[in-house]
KENU-697663 format. One record per residue: x, z, y of N, C-alpha, C, O in turn; residue number from 0. Coordinates in pm, whole numbers, plus 50000, padded with zeros to 5 digits. Each point is the difference from the previous one (the first is absolute). Layout:
residues N
+-------+-------+-------+-------+-------+-------+-------+-------+-------+-------+-------+-------+---------+
:   n_X :   n_Z :   n_Y :  ca_X :  ca_Z :  ca_Y :   c_X :   c_Z :   c_Y :   o_X :   o_Z :   o_Y : vexdren :
+-------+-------+-------+-------+-------+-------+-------+-------+-------+-------+-------+-------+---------+
:     X :     Z :     Y :     X :     Z :     Y :     X :     Z :     Y :     X :     Z :     Y :     NUM :
...
+-------+-------+-------+-------+-------+-------+-------+-------+-------+-------+-------+-------+---------+
END
This chain:
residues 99
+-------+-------+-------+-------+-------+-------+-------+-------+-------+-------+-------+-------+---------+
:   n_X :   n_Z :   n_Y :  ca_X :  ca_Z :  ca_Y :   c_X :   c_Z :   c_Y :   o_X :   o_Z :   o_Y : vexdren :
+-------+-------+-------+-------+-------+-------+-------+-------+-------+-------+-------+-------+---------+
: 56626 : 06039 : 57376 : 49932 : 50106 : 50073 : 49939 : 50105 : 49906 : 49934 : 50092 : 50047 :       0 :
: 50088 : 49895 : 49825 : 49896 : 50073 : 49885 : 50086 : 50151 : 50008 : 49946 : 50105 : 49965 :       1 :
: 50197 : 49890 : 50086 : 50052 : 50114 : 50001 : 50021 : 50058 : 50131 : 50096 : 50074 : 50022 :       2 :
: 49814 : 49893 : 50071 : 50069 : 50068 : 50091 : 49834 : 50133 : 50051 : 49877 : 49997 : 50009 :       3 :
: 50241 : 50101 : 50008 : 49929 : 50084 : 50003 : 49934 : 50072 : 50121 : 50098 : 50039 : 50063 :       4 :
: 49784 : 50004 : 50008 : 49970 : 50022 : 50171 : 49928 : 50111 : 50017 : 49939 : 50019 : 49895 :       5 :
: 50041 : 50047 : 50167 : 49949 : 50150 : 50044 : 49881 : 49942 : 50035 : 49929 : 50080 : 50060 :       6 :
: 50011 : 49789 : 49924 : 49873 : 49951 : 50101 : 49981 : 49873 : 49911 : 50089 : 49934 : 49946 :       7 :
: 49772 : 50044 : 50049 : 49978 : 49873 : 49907 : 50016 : 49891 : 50075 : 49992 : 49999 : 50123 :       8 :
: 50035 : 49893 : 49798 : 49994 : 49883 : 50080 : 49978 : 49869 : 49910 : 50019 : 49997 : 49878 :       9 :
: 49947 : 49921 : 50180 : 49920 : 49869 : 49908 : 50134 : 49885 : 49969 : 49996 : 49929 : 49900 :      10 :
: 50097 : 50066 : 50179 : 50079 : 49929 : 49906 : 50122 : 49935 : 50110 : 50018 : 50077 : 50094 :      11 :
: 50045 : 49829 : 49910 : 50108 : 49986 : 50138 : 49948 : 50027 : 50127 : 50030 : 50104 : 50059 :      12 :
: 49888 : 49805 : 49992 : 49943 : 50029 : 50132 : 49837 : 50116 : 49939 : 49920 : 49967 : 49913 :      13 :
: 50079 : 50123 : 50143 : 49860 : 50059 : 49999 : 49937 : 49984 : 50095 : 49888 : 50048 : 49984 :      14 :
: 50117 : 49934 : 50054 : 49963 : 49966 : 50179 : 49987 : 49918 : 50118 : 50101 : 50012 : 50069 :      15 :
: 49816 : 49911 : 49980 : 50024 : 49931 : 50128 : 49876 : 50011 : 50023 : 49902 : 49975 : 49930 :      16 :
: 50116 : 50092 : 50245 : 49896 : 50050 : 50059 : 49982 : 49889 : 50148 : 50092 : 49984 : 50080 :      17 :
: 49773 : 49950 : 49931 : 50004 : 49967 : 50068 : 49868 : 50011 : 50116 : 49882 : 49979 : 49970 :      18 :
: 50164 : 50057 : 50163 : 49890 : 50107 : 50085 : 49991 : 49904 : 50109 : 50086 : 49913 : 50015 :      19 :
: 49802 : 50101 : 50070 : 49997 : 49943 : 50090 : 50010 : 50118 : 50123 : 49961 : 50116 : 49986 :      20 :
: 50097 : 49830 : 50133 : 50132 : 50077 : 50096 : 49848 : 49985 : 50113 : 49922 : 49906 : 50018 :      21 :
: 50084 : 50224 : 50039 : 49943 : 50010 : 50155 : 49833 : 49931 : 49966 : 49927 : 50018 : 49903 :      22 :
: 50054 : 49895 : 50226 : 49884 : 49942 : 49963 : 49988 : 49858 : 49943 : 49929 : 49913 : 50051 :      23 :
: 50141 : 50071 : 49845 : 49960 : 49899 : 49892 : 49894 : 50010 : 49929 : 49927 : 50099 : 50001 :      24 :
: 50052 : 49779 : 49916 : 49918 : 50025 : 49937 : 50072 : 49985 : 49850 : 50097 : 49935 : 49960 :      25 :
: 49767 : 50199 : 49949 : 50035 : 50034 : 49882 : 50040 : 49868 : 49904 : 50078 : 50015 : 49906 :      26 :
: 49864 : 49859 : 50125 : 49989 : 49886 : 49912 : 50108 : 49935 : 50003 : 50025 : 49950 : 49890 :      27 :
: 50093 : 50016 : 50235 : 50104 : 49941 : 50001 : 50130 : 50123 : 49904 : 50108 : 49978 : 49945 :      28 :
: 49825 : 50127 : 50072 : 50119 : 50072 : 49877 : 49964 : 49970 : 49871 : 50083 : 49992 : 49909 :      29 :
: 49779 : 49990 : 50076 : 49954 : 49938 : 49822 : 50043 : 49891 : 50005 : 50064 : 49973 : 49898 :      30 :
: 49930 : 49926 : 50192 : 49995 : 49894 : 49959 : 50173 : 49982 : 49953 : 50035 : 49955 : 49891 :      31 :
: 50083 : 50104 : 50243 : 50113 : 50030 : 49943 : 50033 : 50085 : 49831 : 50095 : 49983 : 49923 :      32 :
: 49816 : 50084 : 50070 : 50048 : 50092 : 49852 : 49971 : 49872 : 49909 : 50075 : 49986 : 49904 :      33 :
: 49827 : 49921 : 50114 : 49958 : 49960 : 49915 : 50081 : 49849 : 49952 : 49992 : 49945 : 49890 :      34 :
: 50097 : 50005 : 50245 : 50055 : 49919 : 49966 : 50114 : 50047 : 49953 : 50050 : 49918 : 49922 :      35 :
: 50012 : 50176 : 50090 : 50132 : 50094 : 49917 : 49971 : 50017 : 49916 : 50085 : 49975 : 49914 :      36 :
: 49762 : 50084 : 50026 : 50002 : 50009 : 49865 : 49990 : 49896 : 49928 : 50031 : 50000 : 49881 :      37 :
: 49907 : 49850 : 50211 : 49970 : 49849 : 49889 : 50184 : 49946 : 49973 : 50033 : 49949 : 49893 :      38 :
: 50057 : 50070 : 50210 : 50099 : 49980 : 50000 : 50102 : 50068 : 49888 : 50069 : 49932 : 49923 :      39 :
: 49928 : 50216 : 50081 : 50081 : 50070 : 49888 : 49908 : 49987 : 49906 : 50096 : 50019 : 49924 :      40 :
: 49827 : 49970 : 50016 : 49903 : 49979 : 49898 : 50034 : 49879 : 49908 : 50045 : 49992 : 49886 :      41 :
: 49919 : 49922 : 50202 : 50027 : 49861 : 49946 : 50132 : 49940 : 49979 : 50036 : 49937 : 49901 :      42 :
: 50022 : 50088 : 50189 : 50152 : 49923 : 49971 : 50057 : 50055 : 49855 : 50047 : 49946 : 49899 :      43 :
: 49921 : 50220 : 50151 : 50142 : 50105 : 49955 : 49922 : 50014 : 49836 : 50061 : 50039 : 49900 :      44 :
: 49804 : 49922 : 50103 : 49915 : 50034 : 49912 : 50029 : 50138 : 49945 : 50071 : 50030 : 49904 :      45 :
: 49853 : 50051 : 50182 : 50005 : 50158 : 49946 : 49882 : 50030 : 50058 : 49948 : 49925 : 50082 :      46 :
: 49989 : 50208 : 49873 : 49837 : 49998 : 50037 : 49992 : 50052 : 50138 : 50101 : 50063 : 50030 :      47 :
: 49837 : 49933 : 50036 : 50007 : 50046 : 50153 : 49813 : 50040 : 50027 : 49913 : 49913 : 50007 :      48 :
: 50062 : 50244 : 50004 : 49877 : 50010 : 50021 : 49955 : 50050 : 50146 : 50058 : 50102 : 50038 :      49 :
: 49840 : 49836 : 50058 : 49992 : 50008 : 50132 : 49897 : 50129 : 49984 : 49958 : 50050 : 49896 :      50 :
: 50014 : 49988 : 50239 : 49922 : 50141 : 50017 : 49964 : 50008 : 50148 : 50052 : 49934 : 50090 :      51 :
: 49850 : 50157 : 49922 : 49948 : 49962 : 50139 : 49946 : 49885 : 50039 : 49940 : 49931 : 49918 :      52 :
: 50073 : 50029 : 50219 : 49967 : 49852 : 50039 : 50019 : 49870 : 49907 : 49936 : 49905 : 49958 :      53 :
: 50174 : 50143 : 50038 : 50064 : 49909 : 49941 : 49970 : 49951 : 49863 : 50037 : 49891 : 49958 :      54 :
: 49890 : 50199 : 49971 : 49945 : 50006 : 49862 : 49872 : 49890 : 49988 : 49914 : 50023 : 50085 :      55 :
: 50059 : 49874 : 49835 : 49890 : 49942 : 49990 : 49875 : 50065 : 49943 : 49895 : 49936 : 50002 :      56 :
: 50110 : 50194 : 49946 : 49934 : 50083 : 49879 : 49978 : 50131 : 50083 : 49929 : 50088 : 49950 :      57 :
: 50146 : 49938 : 50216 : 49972 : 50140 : 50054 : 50116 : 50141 : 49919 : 50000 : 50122 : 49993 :      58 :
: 50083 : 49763 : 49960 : 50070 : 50186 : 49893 : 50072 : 50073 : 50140 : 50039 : 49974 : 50114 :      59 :
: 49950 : 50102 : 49817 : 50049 : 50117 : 50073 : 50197 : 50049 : 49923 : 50038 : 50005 : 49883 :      60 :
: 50021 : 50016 : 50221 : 50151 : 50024 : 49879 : 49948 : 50114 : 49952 : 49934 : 49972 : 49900 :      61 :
: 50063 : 50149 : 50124 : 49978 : 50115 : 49906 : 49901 : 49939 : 49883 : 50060 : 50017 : 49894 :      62 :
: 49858 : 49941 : 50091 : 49919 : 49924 : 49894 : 50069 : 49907 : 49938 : 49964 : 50006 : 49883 :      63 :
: 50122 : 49903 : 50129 : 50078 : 49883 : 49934 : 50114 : 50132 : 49940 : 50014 : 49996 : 49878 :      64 :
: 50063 : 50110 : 50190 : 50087 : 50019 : 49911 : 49927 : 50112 : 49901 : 50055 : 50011 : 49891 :      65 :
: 49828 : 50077 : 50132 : 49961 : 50071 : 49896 : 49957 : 49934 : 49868 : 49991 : 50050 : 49888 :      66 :
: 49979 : 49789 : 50164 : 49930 : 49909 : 49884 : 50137 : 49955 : 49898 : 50009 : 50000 : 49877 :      67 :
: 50103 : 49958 : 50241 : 50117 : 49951 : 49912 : 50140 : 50122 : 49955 : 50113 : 49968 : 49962 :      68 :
: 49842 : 50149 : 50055 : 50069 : 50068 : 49891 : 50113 : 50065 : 50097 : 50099 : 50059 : 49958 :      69 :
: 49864 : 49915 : 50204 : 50112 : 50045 : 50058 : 50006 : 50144 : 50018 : 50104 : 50013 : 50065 :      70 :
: 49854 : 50091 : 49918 : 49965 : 50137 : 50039 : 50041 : 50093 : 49831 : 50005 : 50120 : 49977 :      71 :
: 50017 : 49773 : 49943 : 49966 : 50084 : 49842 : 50160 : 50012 : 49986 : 50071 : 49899 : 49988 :      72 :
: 49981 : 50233 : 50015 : 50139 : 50034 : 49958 : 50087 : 49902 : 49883 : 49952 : 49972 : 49890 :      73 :
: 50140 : 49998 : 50141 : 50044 : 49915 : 49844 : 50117 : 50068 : 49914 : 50024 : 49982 : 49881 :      74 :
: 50034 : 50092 : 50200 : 50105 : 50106 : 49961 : 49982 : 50144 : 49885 : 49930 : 50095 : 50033 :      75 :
: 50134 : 49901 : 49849 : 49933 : 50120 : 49955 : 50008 : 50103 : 50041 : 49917 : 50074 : 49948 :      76 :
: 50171 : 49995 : 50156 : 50007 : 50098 : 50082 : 49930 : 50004 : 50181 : 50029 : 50081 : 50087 :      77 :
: 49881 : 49809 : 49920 : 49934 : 49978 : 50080 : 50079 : 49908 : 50092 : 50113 : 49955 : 49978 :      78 :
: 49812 : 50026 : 50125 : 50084 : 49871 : 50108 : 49969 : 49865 : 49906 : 49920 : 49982 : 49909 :      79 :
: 50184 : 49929 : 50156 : 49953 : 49833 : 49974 : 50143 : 49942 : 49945 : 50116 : 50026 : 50035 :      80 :
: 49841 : 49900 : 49884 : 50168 : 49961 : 49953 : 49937 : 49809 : 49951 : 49899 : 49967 : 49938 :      81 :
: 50156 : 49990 : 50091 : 49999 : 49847 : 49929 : 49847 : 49962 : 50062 : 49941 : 50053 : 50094 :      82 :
: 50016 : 49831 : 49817 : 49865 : 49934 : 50007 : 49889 : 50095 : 49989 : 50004 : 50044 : 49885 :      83 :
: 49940 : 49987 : 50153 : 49821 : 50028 : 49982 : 49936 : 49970 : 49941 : 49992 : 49879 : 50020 :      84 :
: 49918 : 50157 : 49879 : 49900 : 49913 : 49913 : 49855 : 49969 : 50095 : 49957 : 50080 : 50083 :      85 :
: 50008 : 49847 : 49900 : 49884 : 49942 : 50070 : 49883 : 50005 : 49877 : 50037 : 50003 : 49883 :      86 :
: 49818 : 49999 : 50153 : 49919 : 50028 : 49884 : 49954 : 49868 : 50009 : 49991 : 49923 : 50096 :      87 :
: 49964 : 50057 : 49718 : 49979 : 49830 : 50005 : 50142 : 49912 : 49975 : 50013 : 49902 : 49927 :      88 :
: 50094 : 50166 : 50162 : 50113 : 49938 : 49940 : 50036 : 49862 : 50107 : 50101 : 49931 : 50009 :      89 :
: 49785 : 50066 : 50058 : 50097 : 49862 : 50098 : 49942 : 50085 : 50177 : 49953 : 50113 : 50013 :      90 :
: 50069 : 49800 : 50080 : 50003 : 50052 : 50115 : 49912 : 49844 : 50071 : 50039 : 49883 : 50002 :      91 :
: 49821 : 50186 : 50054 : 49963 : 49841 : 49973 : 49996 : 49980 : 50217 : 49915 : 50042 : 50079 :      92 :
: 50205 : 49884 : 49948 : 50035 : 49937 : 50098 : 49934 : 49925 : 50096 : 49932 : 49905 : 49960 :      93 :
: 50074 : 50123 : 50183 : 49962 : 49849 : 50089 : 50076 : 49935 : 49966 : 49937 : 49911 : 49942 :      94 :
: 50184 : 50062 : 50050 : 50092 : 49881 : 50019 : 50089 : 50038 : 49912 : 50027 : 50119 : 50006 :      95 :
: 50026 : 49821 : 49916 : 50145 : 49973 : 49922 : 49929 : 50027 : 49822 : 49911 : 49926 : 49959 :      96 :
: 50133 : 50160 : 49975 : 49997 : 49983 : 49842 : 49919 : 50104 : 50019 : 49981 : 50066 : 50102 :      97 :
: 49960 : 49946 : 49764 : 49860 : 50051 : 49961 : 49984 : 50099 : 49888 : 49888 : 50040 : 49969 :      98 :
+-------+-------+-------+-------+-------+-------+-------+-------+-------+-------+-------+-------+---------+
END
């Protein structure tokens, strides 16, 4: 993935899994779902998986988790995003999976 190059940043295979609660649910059965997807891809696949919102044990917020982990900072020398992201500190410190 270090070469592939995107008009839009992104954190790494999956960037994403959004999980909402529909109509009148409640907000906690979608955390509690994000949260077992994230103990699940985390742990098995061991890759870092960081929760947000409800779902977050710490309250993060995503715009706050990706300004912290380097997702917004151009990596391309002609601007845009190309490959990995540097993260500050150097690790990405995870709910679930590697650290």
């Amino acid at each position: 993935m270090n070469g592939v190059s995107d008009p839009a940043p992104w954190c790494g295979v999956v960037d994403h899994i959004s999980c909402h609660a529909l109509g009148e649910a409640d907000g906690t059965l979608a955390a509690k779902l994000a949260q077992g997807l994230g103990a699940g891809i985390g742990d098995e696949l061991n890759v870092p998986v960081l929760l947000y919102g409800l779902a977050s044990p710490a309250g993060n917020q995503l715009a706050d988790l990706r300004r912290k982990n380097g997702y917004f900072k151009e990596t391309a020398k002609a601007g845009g995003w190309v490959g990995a992201h540097e993260v500050e500190g150097g690790c990405v410190q995870a709910d679930y999976g590697r650290d």
